[in-house]
C-alpha positions in Angstrom: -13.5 16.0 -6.1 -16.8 18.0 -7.0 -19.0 19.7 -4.8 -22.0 19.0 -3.8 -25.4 20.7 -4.8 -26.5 21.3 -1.3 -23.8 21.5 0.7 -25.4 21.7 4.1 -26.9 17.7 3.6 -24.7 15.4 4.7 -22.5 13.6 2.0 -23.3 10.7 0.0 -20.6 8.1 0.8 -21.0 7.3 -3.0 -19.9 10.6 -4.4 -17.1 11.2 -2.3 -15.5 8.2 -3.5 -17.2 9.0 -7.4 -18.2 4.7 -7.0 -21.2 3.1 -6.7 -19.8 0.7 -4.4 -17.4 3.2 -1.5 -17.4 0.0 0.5 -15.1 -1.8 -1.6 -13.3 1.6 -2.2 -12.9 1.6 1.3 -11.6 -2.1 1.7 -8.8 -1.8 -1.0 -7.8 1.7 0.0 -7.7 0.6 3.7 -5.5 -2.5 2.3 -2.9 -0.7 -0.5 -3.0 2.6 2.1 -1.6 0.6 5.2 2.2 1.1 5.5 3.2 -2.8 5.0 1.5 -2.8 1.9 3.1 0.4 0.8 6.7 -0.7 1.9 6.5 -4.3 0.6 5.5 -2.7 -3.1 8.3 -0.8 -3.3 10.7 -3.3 -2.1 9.6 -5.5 -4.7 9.8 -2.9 -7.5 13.5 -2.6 -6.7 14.8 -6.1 -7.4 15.3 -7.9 -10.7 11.8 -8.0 -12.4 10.0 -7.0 -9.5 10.6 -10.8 -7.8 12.0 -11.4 -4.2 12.6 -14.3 -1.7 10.8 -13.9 1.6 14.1 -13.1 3.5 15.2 -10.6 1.0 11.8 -8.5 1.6 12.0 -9.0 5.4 15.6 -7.7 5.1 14.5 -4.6 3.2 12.0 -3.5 5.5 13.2 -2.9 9.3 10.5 -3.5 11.7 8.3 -5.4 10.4 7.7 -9.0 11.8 7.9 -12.3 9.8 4.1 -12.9 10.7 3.5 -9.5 9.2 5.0 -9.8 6.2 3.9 -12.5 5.6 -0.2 -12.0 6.1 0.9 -8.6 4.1 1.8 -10.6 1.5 -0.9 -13.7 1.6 -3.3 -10.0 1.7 -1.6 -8.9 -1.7 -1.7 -12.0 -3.2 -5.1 -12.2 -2.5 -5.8 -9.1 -4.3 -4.5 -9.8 -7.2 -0.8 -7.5 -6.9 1.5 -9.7 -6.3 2.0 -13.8 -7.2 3.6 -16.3 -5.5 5.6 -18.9 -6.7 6.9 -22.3 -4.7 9.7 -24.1 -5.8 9.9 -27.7 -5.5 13.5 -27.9 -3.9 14.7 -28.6 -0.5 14.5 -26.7 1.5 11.4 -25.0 -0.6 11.7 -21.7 -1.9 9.3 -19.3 -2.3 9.5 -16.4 -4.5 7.3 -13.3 -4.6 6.6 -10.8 -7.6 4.5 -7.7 -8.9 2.1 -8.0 -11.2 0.4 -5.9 -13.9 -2.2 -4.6 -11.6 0.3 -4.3 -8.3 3.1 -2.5 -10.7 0.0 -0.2 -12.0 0.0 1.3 -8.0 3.6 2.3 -8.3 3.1 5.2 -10.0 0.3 6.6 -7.3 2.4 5.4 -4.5 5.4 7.4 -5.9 2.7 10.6 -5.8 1.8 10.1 -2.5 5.3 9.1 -1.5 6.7 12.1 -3.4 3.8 14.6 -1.5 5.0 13.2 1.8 8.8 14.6 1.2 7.4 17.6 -0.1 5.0 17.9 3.0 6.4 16.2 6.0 8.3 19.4 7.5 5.2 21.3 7.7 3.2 18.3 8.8 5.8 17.9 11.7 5.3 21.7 12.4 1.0 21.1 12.8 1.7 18.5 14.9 4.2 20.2 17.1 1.7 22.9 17.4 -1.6 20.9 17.9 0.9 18.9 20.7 1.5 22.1 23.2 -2.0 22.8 23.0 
């Protein structure tokens, strides 16, 4: 991040973001960043060319509801990192896989993932501390 010429004036939403558009930062950040997102990317990177049934995801990832997973996944399909495919058999399956642009995330995920193992003892720590205030 660079710093600003005149520190004391308040930020430029724009520059923090380095985009002439933060909004839209904003919106996709606030969509990969949210823990469903995260969870149902990885899943999906760890089957057979990144492709899963419904169940198999929902299996994968304790907690989450079937209506989340699946307006997690409509939400990723709508932005373009994962397709869906429906099969014409009975009962119907549906299948669900990572794309260019969704396995293109994997590698910043991993960072972020790989900073939270690093980090999350000492995060604990803070929050112990900040809870007995």
């Amino acid at each position: 991040m660079k710093k600003r010429a005149n520190p004391t004036a308040p930020p430029d939403p724009a520059s923090l973001c380095n985009s002439k558009d933060p909004a839209a930062i904003r919106e996709i950040l606030t969509r990969v960043g949210d823990k469903w997102s995260i969870f149902i990317l990885l899943t999906l990177e760890m089957f057979p060319d990144c492709r899963a049934r419904f169940s198999a995801i929902e299996k994968c990832i304790p907690g989450i509801s079937q209506k989340m997973l699946t307006v997690t996944l409509r939400n990723l399909e709508r932005d373009g990192l994962i397709t869906r495919e429906i099969f014409a058999e009975v009962p119907p399956r549906v299948e669900y896989q990572l794309n260019g642009l969704g396995e293109s995330l994997l590698g910043p995920l991993q960072t972020l993932l790989d900073w939270v193992n690093v980090n999350c003892e000492e995060v604990r720590q803070y929050q112990c501390q900040f809870d007995e205030k």
